[in-house]
Structures are given as C-alpha cells and as structure tokens.
N, C-alpha and C positions, 0 to 999 in steps of 0.2 A: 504494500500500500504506500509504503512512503518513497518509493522509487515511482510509480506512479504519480506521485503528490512533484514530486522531485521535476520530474518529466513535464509534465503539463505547466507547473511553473517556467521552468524552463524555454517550453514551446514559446508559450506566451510572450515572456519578455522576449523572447528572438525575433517575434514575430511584430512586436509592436514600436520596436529598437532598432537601431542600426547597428546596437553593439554585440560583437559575437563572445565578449567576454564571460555572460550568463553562467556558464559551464563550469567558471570557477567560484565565484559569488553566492550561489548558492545553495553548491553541494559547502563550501566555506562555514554559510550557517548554521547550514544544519547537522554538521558534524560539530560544530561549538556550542546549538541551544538545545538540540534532541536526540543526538546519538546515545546512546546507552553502551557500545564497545567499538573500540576501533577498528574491527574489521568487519562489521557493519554498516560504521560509516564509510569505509571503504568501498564495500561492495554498491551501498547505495549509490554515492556520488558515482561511481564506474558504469554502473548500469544505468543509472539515467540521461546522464551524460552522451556516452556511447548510445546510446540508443535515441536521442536528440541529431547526433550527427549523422548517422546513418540515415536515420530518415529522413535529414534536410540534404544529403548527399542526392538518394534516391530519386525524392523527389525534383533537385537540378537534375536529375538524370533521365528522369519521366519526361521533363518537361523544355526541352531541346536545349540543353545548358549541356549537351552531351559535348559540343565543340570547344567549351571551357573545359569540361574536365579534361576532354582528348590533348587541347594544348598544354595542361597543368601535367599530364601524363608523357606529354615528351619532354619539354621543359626538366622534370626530374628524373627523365631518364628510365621510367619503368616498363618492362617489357610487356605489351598486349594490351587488352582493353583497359576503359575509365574503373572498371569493377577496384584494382588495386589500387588506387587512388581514392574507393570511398573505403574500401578496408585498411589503410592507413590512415584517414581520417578519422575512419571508428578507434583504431586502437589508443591515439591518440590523446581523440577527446576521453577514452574512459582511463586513461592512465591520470591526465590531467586532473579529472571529475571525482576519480579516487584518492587522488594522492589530496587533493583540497580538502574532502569530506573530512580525512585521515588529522591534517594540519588541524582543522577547527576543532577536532576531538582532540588532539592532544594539547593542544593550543586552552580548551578548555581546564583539561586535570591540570596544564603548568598555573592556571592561575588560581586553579581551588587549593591547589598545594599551597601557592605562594600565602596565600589567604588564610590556612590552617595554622603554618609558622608563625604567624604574626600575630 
C-alpha cells in the first residue's frame, strides 16, 4: 500500500511539474516520517520509484518519443532497441528511490539518537 501511496504521489507531482527530481523527495520523506525498518524503506522508495520511471519511459515509448529514446540509445552507445535504455532508467530510478527512502530512515534514528543523548 505505501508503494502504491508512494507511486501515485509521485505520478502526480511529475505530472503536474516540470521537475523530475520527485523520485528523491519523497521516497526522502517517507523513509524519515513513516518507515518502520530500513529495508523497507528501501524496498518502498525502489519500487515506487522504479516503477514511476518505467512507466513514464513506456509510455514516451507508446507515444512516438521512440526517436528520442533511439537517439539517447546511440548517443550512449547501447546495442539494439530503446527497450535498454528504459531498463536503465528503471534500475536507476529504483537505486536512487531506494537508497533516498534508506537516507530518510537512517537520517531519522541519527537524530532520535542525537535527541536520546541529550
């Protein structure tokens, strides 16, 4: 549910933004206000994230933006179809979407720690 919740935020602000940074922002918060363990919020940010980009991939893909991908796919040199260029974008965005959720979680305990010391 909350990669779901995660996703559909995400969609949203992508969709209503010009800005693609989404992806870290707010798997960010919600591995700092509502994670419960850190590979949790890893998994979430990873999977909503990843799963954000692949479908914004696809759908340029669906939708004749296939000649951008094709020039981004020589451009970097990868052999064959636009396909490897939306699966590097997936792996990407859910390493990014993960390792964010991950920071806001532990980002979290360093400062209930800091707050216990004192």
């Amino acid at each position: 549910m909350k990669i779901l919740i995660l996703f559909l935020a995400m969609l949203i602000l992508h969709l209503l933004t010009p800005f693609w940074w989404w992806v870290f922002v707010l798997p960010l918060a919600y591995g700092f206000l509502a994670a419960k363990k850190g590979w949790r919020a890893f998994a979430a940010g990873m999977c909503s994230a990843g799963l954000l980009w692949f479908a914004m991939s696809v759908i340029a893909l669906l939708t004749r933006s296939e000649t951008i991908l094709a020039k981004v796919n020589v451009m970097v040199k990868l052999p064959g179809e636009s396909y490897l260029i939306i699966l590097a974008a997936t792996i990407i965005a859910m390493l990014c979407g993960g390792f964010a959720a991950l920071t806001g979680f532990l980002l979290r305990a360093a400062t209930r720690s800091v707050e216990r010391r004192a």
